[in-house]
Phi, psi and omega in degrees: 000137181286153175317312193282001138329291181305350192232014198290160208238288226277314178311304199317306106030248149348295186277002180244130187279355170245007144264211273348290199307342184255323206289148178292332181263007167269324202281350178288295189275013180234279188184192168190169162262147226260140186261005176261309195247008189052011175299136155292130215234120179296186225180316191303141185287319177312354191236307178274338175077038153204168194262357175239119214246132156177058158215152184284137132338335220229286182297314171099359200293157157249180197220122178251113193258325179293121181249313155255347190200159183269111197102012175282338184091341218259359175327174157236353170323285205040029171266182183304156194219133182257150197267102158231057179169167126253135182224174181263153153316105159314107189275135192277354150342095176301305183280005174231119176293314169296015227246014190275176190258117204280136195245139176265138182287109192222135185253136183275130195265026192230296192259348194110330173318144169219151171188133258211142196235142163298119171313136196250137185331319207244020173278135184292148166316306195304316178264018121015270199261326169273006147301291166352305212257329185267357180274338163296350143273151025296105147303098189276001183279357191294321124340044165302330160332286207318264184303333159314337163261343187104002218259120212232086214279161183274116184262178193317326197279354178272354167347283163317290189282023175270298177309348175276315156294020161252319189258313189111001187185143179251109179253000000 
């Protein structure tokens, strides 16, 4: 193999299995630890049921890794993302509005960003539902961002439709 390979930061890089271990495409697609509650967060889609995994499970906290699209990677921020809220996916439903897929609201605790992740299979309910309950103090007018993307957070009267997309029953 020639010196400029060998001496190439990205070959090095690759090939040394502890930067591998640190890098954003192992911890996407094996797992990572999570820097608000230190829990460890699987990455497999078999477990969690989305393919871009980069919120805890347990906490709710995210990493703002995304800049234009979701999985894309390219933020440059990468600080914590706080969860303060929930809305639905915006539906191409004419006649149903509810008819979207319920998303956690998450705001970047560096820059501001705000943007909205797929509840993943293995996110606790419990915590959830206490994002949920503390985003209804929220003054969303404080948030102009929020309508500028469409982004429509879910209020006290939406209750039932949170628990049927969580649970499956409006209990």
């Amino acid at each position: 193999m020639n010196d400029h390979l060998k001496s190439n930061r990205k070959y090095q890089h690759w090939n040394n299995p502890e930067h591998y271990k640190k890098s954003e495409i192992y911890q996407s697609t094996i797992g990572f630890t999570c820097r608000t509650c230190g829990m460890y967060v699987v990455s497999n889609v078999d477990v969690s049921g989305v393919n871009n995994r980069n919120h805890c499970p347990y906490c709710l906290w995210s990493k703002h890794v995304d800049l234009f699209r979701s999985g894309d990677r390219l933020a440059a921020c990468k600080a914590p993302m706080r969860p303060i809220g929930l809305t639905l996916k915006q539906s191409r439903k004419k006649y149903n509005p509810l008819a979207g897929e319920l998303m956690i609201i998450h705001l970047c605790s560096l820059c501001g960003a705000l943007s909205i992740n797929r509840i993943a299979a293995d996110d606790l309910t419990e915590r959830i539902m206490d994002v949920y309950r503390d985003s209804t103090h929220i003054n969303w007018q404080s948030y102009p961002t929020l309508l500028e993307k469409g982004i429509t957070p879910l209020k006290e009267n939406d209750i039932p439709l949170i628990k049927e997309r969580l649970m499956g029953c409006v209990c």
